[in-house]
C-alpha positions as CSV (number, residue, x, y, z in Angstrom):
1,X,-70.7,120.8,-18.1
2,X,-73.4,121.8,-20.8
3,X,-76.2,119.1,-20.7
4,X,-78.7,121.8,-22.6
5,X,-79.2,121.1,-26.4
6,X,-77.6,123.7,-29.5
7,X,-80.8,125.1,-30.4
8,X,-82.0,124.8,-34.2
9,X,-80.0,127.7,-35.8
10,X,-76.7,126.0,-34.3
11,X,-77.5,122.5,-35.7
12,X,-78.5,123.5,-39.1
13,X,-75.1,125.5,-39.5
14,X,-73.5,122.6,-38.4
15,X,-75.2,119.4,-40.1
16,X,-78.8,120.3,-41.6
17,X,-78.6,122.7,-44.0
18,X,-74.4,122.7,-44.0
19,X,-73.6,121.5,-47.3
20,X,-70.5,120.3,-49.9
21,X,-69.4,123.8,-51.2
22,X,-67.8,123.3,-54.9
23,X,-67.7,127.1,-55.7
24,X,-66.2,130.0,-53.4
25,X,-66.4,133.5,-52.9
26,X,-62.5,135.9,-53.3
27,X,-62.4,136.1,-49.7
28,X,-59.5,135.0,-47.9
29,X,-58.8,133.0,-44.7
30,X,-55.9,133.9,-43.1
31,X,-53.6,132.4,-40.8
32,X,-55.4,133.7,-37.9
33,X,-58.4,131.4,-38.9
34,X,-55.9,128.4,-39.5
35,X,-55.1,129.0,-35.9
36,X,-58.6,129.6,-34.6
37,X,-59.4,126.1,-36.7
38,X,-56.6,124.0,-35.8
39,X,-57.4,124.6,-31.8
40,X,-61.2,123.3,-32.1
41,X,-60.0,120.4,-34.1
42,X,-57.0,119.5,-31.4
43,X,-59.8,119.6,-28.7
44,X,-61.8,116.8,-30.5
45,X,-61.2,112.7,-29.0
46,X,-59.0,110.6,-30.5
47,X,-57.4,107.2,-29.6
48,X,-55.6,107.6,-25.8
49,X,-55.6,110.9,-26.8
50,X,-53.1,110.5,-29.3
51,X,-53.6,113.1,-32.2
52,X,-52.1,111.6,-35.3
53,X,-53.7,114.2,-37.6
54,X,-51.9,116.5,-39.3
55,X,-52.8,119.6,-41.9
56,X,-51.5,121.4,-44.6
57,X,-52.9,124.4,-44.9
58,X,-52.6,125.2,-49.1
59,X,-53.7,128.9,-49.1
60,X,-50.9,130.6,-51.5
61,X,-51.3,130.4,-55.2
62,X,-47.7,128.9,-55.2
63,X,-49.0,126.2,-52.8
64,X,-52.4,125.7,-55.2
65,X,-50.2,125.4,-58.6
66,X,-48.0,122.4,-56.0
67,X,-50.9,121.0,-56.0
68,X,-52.8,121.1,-58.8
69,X,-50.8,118.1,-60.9
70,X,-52.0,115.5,-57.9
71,X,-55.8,116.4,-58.0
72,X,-58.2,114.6,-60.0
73,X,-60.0,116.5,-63.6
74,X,-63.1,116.8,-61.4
75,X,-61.4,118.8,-58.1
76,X,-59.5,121.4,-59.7
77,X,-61.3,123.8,-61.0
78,X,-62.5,123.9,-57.7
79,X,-59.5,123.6,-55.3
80,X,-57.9,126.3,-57.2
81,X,-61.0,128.5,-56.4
82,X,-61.1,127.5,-52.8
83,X,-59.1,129.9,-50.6
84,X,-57.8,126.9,-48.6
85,X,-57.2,123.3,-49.5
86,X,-56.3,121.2,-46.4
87,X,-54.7,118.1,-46.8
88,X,-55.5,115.8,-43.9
89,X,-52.7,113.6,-43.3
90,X,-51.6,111.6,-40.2
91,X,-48.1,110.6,-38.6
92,X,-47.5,107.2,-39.0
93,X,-44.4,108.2,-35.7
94,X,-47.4,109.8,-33.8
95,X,-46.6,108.0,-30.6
96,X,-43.5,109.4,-30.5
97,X,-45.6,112.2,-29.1
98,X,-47.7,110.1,-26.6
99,X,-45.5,111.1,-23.7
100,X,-46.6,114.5,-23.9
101,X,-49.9,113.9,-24.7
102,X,-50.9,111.3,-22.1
103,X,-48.0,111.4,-19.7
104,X,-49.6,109.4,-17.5
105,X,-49.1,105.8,-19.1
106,X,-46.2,104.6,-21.2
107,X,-47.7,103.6,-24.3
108,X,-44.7,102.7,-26.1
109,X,-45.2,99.1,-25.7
110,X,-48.8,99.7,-26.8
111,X,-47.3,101.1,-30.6
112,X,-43.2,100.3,-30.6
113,X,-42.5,98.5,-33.7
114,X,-46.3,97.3,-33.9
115,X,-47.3,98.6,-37.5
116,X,-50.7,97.3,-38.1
117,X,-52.0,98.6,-34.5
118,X,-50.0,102.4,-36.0
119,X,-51.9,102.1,-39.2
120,X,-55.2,101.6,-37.3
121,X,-55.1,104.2,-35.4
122,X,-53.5,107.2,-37.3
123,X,-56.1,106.3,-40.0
124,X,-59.4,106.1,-37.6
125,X,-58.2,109.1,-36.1
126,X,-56.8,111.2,-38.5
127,X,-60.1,110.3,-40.2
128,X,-61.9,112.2,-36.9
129,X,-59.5,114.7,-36.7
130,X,-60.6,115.6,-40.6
131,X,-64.3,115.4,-39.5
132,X,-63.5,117.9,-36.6
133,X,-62.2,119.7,-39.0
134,X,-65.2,120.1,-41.1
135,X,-67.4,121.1,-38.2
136,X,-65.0,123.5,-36.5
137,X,-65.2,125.3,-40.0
138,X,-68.6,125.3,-39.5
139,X,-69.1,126.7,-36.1
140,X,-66.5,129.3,-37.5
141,X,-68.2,130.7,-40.4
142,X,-66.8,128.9,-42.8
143,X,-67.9,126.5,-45.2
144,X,-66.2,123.0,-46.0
145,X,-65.9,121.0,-49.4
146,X,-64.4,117.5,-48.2
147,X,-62.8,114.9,-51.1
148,X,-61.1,112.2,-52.6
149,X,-60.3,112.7,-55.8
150,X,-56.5,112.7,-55.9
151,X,-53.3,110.6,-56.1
152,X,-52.3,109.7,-53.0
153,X,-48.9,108.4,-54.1
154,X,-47.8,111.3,-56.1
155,X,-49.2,113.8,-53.5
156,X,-47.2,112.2,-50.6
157,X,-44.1,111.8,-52.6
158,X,-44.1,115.7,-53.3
159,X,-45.2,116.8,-50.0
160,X,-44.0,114.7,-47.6
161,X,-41.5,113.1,-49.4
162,X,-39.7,111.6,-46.1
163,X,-42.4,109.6,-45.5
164,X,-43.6,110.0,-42.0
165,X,-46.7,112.2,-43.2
166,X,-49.6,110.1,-45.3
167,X,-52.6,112.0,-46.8
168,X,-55.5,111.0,-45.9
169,X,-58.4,113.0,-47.8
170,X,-58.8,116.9,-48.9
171,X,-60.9,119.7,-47.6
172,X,-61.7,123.0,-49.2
173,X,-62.7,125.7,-47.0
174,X,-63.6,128.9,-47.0
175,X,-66.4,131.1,-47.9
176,X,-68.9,129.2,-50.5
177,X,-71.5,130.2,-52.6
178,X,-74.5,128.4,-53.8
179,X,-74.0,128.5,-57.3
180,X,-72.8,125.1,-57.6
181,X,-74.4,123.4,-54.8
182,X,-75.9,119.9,-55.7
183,X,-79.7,119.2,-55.1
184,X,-79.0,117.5,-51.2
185,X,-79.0,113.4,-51.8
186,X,-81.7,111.7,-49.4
187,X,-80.2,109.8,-46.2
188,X,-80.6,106.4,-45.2
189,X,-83.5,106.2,-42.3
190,X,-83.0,105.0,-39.1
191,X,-84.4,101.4,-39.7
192,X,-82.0,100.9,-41.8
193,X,-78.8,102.1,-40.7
194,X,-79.3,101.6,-37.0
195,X,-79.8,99.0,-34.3
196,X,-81.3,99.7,-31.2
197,X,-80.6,96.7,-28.4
């Protein structure tokens, strides 16, 4: 176990000085990174260790152009800069999975036919599994550039058009540069965003 602290150079690559990226530099990410990636995020918790996220990794200009028609004005000229455009999504059948994943309890009588309790958690955790996601780019190298900012019914209807996959929200990665970084907004202070009982 690792009780000692990151030091400073370690947190400000991962939250104080790690920023939105909106522009990116020519270099690539290749599937080797995808892999490196996708193993942090599948390490992160999630609800009885259940792992509804899902990605789609959009790094081919054929994938980007797929794309493009479901994004909003103010994300393209962006995404189709970005090396890699992840959509997050989540499994609305993840349990189907839960045997191999916690095979220690049944939990089919904990989702089976239940589909407010699915909804619940494939959002909450796909929602984490997208925030790993952002940090494990981080601790790579990389830089992220989270968003809304498309349509969610046209995107799923072309890319997961069975159903069973449901975006979530978008991530650029890759390598950013500063050019069109945004002055960083001021935070809410402790007092007001936290109770301490």
């Amino acid at each position: 176990m690792h009780h000692e602290p990151l030091d400073d150079a370690a947190l400000a690559r991962l939250f104080t000085e790690a920023r939105t990226y909106n522009s990116w530099s020519g270099r690539a990410v290749d599937e080797a990174m995808m892999r490196k990636l996708y193993a942090l995020v599948s390490q992160g918790p999630t609800t009885a260790n259940s792992h509804p996220g899902r990605f789609v990794f959009i790094r081919s200009a054929q994938a980007h152009e797929r794309l493009r028609p479901h994004l909003s004005e103010g994300n393209i000229e962006k995404t189709m800069a970005a090396p890699c455009c992840v959509i997050v999504a989540y499994d609305t059948r993840f349990y189907e999975y839960m045997p191999q994943l916690f095979p220690g309890r049944d939990f089919s009588a904990t989702f089976a036919g239940k589909d407010a309790v699915i909804a619940d958690t494939a959002t909450r955790s796909s929602t984490l599994a997208g925030a790993y996601l952002i940090l494990a780019a981080r601790a790579l190298g990389l830089d992220a550039g989270p968003m809304s900012g498309f349509n969610k019914e046209t995107l799923d209807a072309d890319f997961f058009p069975d159903g069973r996959w449901k975006s979530n929200f978008l991530c650029n990665i890759g390598y950013g540069t500063p050019d069109k970084l945004f002055p960083r907004n001021p935070r809410l202070a402790f007092e007001q965003a936290c109770i301490d009982l």
